[in-house]
C-alpha atoms as one frame of an Amber mdcrd trajectory, in Angstrom:
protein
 163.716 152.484 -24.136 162.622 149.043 -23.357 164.078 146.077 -24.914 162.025
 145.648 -27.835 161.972 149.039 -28.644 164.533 150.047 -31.517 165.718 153.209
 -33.039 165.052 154.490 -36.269 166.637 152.568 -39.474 168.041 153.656 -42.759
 165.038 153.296 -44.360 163.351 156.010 -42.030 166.228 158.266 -42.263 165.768
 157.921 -45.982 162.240 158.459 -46.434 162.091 161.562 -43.878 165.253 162.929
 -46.272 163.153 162.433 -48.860 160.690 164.295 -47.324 162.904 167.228 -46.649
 162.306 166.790 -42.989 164.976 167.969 -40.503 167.551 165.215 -39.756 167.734
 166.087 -36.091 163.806 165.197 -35.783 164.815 161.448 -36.233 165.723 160.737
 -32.942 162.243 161.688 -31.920 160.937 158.114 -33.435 161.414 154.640 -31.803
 159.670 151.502 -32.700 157.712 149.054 -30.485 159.419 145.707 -32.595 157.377
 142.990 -33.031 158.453 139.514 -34.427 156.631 137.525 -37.533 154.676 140.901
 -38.569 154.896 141.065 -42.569 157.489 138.016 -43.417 158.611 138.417 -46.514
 161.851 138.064 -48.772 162.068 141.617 -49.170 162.453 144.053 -46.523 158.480
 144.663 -46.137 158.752 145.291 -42.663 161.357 147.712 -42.837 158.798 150.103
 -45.291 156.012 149.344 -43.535 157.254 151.265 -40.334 159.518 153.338 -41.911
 156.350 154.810 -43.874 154.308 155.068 -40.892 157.389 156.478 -38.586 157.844
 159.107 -41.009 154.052 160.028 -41.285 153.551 159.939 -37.804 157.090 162.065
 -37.493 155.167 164.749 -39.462 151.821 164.921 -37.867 154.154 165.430 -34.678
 155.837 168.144 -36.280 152.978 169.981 -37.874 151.299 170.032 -34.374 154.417
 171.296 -32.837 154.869 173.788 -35.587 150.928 175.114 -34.794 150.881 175.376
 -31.092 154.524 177.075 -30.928 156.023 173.977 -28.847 158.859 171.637 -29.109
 158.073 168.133 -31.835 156.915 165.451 -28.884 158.538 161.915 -29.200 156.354
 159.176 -30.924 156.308 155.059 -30.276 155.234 153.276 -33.316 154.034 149.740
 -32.424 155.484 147.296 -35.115 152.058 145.228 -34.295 149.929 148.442 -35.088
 151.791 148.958 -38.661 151.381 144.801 -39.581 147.447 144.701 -38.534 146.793
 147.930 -40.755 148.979 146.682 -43.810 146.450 144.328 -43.884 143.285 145.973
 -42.826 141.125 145.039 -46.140 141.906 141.139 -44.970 140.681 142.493 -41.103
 137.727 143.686 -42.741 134.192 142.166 -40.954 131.204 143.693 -42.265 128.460
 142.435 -40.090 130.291 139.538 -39.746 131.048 138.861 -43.142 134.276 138.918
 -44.823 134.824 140.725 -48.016 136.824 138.796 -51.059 139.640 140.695 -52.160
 140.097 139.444 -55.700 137.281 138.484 -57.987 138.060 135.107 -59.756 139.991
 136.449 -63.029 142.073 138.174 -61.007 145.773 136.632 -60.633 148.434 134.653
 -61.849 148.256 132.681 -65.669 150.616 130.406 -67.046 151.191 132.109 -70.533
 153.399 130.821 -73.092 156.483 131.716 -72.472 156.134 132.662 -68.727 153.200
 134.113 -66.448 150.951 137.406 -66.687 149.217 138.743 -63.527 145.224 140.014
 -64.434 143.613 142.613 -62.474 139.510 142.226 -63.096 137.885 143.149 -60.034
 135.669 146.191 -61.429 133.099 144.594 -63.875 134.397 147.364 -66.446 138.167
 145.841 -66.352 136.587 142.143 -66.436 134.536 143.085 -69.447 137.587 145.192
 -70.786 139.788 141.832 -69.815 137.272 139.208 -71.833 137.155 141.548 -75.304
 140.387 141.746 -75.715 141.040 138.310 -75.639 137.810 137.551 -77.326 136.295
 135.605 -74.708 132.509 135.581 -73.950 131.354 137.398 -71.142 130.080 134.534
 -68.886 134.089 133.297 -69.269 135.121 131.485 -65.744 139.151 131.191 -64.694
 138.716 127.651 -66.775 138.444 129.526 -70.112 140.493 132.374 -69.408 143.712
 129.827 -68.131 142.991 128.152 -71.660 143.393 130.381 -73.853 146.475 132.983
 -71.650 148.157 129.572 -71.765 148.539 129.717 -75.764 149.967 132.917 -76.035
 153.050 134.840 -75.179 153.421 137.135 -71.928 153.945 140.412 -73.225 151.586
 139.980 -76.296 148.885 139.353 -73.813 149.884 142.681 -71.690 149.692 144.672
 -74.609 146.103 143.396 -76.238 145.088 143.930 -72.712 146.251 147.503 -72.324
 145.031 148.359 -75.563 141.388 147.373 -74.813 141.765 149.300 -71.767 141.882
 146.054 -69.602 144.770 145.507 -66.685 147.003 142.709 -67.525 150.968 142.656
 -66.930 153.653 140.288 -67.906 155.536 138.792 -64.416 158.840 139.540 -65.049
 161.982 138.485 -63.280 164.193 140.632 -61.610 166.316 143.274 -63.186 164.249
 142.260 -66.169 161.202 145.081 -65.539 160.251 146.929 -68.439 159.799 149.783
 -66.060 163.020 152.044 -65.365 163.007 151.729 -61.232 166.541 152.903 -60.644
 165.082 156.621 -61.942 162.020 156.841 -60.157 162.000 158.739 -57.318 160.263
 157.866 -54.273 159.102 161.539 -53.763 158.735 164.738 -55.994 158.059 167.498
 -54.340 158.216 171.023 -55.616 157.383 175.296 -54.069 155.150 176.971 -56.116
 154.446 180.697 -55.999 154.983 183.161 -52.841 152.442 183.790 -50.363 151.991
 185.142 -46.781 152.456 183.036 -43.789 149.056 182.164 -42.518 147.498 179.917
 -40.086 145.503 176.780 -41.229 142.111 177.333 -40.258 142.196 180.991 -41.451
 139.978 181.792 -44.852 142.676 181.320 -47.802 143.348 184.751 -49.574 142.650
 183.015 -53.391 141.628 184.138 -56.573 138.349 181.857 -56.467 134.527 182.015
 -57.998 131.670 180.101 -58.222 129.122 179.029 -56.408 128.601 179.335 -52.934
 130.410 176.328 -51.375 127.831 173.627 -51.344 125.649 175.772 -53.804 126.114
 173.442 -57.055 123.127 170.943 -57.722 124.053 167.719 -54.775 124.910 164.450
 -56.560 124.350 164.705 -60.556 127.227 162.022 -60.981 131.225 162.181 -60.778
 134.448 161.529 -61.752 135.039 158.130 -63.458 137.638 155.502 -62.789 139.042
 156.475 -65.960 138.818 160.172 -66.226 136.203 160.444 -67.989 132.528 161.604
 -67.677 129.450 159.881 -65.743 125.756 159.326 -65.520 123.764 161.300 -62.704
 123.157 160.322 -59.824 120.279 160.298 -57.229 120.022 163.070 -54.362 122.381
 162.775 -51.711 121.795 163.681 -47.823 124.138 164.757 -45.056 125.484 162.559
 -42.193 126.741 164.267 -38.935 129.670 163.215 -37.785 129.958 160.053 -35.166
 129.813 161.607 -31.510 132.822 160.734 -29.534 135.606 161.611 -31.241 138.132
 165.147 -31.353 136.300 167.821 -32.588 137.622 169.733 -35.729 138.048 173.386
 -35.460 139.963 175.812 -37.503 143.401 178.036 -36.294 146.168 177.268 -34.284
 144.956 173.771 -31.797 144.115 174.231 -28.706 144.710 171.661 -26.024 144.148
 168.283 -27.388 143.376 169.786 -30.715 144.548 167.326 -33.664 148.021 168.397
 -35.823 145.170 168.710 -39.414 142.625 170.325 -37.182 140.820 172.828 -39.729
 142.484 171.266 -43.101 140.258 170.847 -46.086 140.845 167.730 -48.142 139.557
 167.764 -51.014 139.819 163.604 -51.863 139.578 162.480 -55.823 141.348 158.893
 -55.064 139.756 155.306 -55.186 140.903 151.826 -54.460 143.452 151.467 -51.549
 146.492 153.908 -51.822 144.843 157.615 -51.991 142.233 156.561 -49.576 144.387
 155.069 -46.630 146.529 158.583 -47.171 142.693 160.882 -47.125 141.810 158.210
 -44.146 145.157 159.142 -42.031 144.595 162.379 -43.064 140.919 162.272 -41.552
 142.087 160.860 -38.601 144.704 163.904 -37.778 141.967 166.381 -37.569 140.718
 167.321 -41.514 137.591 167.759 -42.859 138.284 164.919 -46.082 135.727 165.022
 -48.714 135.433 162.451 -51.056 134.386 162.869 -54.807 133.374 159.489 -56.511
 130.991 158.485 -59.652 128.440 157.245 -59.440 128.519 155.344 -62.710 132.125
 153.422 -62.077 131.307 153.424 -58.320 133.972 152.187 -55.432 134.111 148.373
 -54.594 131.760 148.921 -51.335 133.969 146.374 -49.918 137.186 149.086 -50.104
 134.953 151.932 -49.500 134.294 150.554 -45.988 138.274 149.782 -45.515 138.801
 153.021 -46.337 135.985 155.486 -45.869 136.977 156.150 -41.967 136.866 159.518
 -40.963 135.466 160.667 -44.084 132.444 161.924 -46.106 131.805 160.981 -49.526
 129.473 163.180 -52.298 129.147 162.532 -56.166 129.703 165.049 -58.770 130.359
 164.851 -62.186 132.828 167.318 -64.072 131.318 166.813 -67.474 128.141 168.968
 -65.810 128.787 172.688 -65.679 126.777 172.972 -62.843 128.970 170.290 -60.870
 131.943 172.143 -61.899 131.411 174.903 -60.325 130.718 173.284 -57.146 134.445
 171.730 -57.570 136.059 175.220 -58.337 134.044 176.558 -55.276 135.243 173.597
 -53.036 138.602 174.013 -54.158 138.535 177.765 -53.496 138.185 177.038 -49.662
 140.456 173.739 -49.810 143.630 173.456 -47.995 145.066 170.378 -50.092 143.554
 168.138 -52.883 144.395 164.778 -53.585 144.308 162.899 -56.691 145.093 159.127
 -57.903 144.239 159.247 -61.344 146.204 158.342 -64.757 148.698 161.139 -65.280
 146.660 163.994 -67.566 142.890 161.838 -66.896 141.449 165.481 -65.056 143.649
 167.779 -66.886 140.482 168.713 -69.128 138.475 169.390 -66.441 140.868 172.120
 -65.762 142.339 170.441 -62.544 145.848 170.349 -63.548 148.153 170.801 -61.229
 149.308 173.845 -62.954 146.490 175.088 -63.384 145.233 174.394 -59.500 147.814
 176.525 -58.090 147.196 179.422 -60.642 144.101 179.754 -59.572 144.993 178.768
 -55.757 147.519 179.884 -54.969 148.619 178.235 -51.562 146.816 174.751 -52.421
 148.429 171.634 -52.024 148.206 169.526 -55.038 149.421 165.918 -54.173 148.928
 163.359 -56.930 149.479 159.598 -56.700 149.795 157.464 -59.885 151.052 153.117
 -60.494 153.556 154.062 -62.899 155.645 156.752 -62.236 155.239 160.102 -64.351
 157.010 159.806 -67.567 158.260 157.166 -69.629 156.033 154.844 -71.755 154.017
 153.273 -69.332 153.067 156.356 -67.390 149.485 156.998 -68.858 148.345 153.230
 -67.801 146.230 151.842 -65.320 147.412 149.760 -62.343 147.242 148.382 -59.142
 149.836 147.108 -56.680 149.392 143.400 -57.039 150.084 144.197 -61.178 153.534
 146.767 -60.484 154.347 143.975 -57.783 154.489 141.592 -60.866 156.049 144.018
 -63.433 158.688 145.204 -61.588 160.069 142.030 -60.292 158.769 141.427 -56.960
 156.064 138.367 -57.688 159.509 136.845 -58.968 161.607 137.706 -56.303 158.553
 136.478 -53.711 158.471 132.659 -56.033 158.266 130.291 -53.100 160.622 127.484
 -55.024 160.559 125.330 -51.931 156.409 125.396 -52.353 155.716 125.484 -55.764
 157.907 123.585 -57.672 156.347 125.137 -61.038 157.763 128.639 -60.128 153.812
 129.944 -59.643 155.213 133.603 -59.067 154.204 135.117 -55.171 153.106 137.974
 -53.478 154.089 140.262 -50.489 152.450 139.506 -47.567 150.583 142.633 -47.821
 149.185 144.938 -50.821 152.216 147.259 -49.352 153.251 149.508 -52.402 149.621
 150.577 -51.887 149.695 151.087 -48.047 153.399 152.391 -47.610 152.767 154.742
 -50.978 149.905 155.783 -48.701 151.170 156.501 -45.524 154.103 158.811 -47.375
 151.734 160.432 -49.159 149.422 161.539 -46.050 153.378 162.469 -44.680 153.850
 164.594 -47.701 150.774 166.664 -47.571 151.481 166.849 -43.653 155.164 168.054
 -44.076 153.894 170.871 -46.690 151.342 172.170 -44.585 154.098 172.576 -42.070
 156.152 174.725 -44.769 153.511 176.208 -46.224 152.968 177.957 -41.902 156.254
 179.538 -42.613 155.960 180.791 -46.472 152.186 180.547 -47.431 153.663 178.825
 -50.616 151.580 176.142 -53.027 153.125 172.509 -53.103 153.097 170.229 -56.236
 153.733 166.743 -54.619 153.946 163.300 -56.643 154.355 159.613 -55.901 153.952
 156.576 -57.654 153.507 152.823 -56.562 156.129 152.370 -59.003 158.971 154.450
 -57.182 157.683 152.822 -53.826 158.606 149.205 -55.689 162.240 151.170 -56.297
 162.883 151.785 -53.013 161.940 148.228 -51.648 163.706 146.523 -54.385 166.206
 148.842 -54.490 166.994 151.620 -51.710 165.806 149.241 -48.146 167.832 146.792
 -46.809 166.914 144.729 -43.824 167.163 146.330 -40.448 167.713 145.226 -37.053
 164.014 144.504 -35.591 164.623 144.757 -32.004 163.852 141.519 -29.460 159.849
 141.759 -29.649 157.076 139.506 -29.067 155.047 137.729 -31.728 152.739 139.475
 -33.796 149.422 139.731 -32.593 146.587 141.722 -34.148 143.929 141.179 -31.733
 145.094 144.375 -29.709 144.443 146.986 -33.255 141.277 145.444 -34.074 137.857
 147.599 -33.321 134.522 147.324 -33.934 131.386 149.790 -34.729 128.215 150.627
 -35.697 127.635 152.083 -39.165 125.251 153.334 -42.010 127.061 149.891 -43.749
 126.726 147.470 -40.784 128.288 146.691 -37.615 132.361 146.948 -39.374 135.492
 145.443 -37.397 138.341 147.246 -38.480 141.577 147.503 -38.247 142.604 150.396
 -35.944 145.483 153.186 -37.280 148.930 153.088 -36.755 149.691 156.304 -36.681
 151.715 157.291 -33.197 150.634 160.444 -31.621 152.489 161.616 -28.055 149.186
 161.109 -26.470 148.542 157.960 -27.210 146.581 155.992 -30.425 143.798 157.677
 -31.951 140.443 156.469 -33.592 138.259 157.894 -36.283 135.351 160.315 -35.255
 133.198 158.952 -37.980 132.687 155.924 -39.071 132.178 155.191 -43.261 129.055
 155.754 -44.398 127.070 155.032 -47.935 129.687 155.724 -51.124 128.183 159.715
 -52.173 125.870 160.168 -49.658 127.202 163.499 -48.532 126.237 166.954 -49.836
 129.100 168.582 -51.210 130.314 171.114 -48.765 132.931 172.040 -46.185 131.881
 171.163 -42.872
């Protein structure tokens, strides 16, 4: 090793236990350390490549585990893992640069303390104004009036209630939200099956219509579970030239570890889609499900659309449905990052899934954790950072002598939740060569904010030069614009890899397999 590389930490070793990865594996990971890459009070650094170590650990492994050969070593570049924690802020889009929060989105003085807003959507901003009985032309003028006049936690709960996102900050060890039980992974075997190669047709009870045979594009899932409008037609994209080519069985040489998956992808906003985009970038054929009704921020979509296509269908159609089930019926995994229970009645349960798949992968993100009182509620990582603690923890006295709460220097409950869950999915696909079993996986921002708070503690970072992003920045041509972007971080043996595809327009795909 050179002298700024530097072994794997406790916090690696604990996430790839948590995992149920093979301890011996570990030594198969170093780190390229970098200094000044995600300062922070809190050991932010330390997740950030202990997420990505692990993930790239277990793209190593699956490839290993599908072309019969030993895992390789892989060198995660501490510069690589800070430029990609950030990539919505490396975001260009023909030059431009997106805005991140809308303006009633942040930190109020209330009462008796500080609540953190989340109004980005138009939906949540409207949902935001009702409850507090605000007009809906309100600017951050109005809305810091009237927060100021009442209490924290009786603003959080008018909020919720409406259906709006607003939290109370609260200090540390004073989080309404149990984080010494939530575990940072749940993973569970369901069912028996025969070993099979991924690639090969799955052997499922299935129906429907032929794959790609429902009606393209009559709308899609909502933001909130619920049903949408239609949408217009849709149209297929080919894939960007250039890149690995996808094919299905065991890889051949320089074949991709998820060459053949089927992703199934029915996330939004930053977490899910950074762990469909790594996914994408391993070698699977990710497929995107969106409304068109409560559509993506395009802004996000073109963070996180890499590698991907993207189609519109909604489940309240029959017709739509059936497309779904028929998709499903050839999937290899699906992802969701919905409310716990939001696509239950559209009979995509987890349960339910693997009865009628079995083999699938089910992986399910959520902000909450899944039980307890706040587990059915909406959130985002800038409004768990400022429930469970963090903001407070982050309070730059020194700066702001009215204790305005802080951030992390990165939305990284959303990236590090989504860099273990890509590892997750990768790890059970590696099982599931051996037993053909079904996995029911589950993570929540909320038992990422554990572990940081909690289970990481800082970690020798190795004699490195300054961080410099320049080196993990790209740029390309789109359907969107010409997009500079932040490159991924994942390690493979042979070197850093790049997305075959670039995004393209949010449900402009047909919905089909490739």
């Amino acid at each position: 090793m050179t002298r700024s590389d530097v072994s794997p930490d406790a916090a690696t070793a604990h996430a790839w236990a948590a995992l149920g990865g093979d301890p011996a594996l570990l030594e198969r990971v170093t780190y390229r350390a970098v200094s000044g890459g995600l300062p922070a009070r809190l050991p932010v650094a330390e997740l950030a490549r202990a997420t990505v170590g692990v993930c790239s650990l277990a793209a190593a492994e699956l490839g290993a585990r599908r072309s019969g050969g030993a895992v390789p070593a892989v060198r995660v570049d501490e510069d690589a893992v800070a430029t990609a924690f950030v990539s919505e802020r490396h975001l260009r889009i023909d030059g431009r640069k997106p805005t991140n929060f809308a303006p009633l989105s942040g930190f109020w003085r209330a009462a008796d303390g500080w609540v953190r807003t989340h109004a980005n959507y138009p939906h949540h901003r409207a949902r935001l104004l009702a409850a507090l009985d605000l007009p809906g032309d309100t600017g951050p003028d109005g809305l810091a009036g009237t927060l100021a006049a009442r209490p924290a936690r009786a603003i959080q709960e008018a909020v919720y209630a409406a259906g709006g996102l607003a939290v109370a900050v609260a200090e540390p060890g004073e989080s309404e939200i149990p984080l010494g039980a939530l575990p940072l992974i749940e993973s569970r075997r369901v069912g028996e099956g025969a070993p099979r190669r991924l690639g090969d047709a799955p052997s499922r009870a299935g129906g429907g219509l032929p794959v790609g045979g429902g009606p393209p594009g009559s709308g899609a899932l909502s933001a909130d579970g619920g049903p949408s409008a239609s949408a217009g037609p849709t149209s297929d994209r080919p894939p960007a030239s250039g890149g690995p080519s996808v094919s299905g069985g065991l890889p051949t040489s320089g074949a991709l570890p998820a060459s053949g998956v089927r992703v199934l992808d029915l996330t939004r906003v930053i977490a899910g889609p950074v762990a469909t985009r790594t996914l994408a970038l391993l070698g699977a054929d990710v497929l995107r499900i969106d409304s068109p009704r409560l559509p993506e921020d395009p802004d996000a979509h073109a963070d996180t659309g890499f590698g991907k296509r993207s189609a519109a269908l909604d489940l309240s159609v029959s017709e739509d449905r059936r497309t779904v089930e028929a998709l499903l019926a050839d999937a290899d995994v699906v992802v969701t990052g919905y409310r716990p229970g939001a696509l239950d009645r559209f009979g995509l349960a987890p349960d339910v899934l693997l009865e009628r798949h079995p083999g699938l992968v089910v992986a399910q993100l959520c902000a909450w954790g899944w039980s307890g009182p706040w587990s059915g509620r909406r959130g985002f990582d800038s409004l768990v950072q400022a429930a469970t603690g963090i903001a407070a923890i982050e309070t730059n006295a020194d700066a702001d002598s009215d204790g305005h709460p802080g951030v992390l220097p990165a939305q990284a409950l959303d990236h590090g939740t989504g860099y273990l869950l890509a590892a997750t999915v990768l790890r059970a696909l590696t099982e599931r060569q051996e037993d053909g079993a079904g996995r029911h996986l589950r993570l929540s921002l909320a038992g990422t904010a554990s572990w940081l708070t909690h289970g990481i503690a800082p970690a020798a970072r190795g004699d490195g030069p300054a961080h410099d992003p320049e080196p993990w920045l790209a740029e390309t041509d789109s359907d969107l614009g010409t997009l500079r972007y932040a490159r991924s971080p994942i390690a493979t043996p042979d070197g850093p890899l790049d997305w075959v595809r670039p995004p393209g327009h949010l449900g402009a795909d047909t919905p089909r397999w490739l």
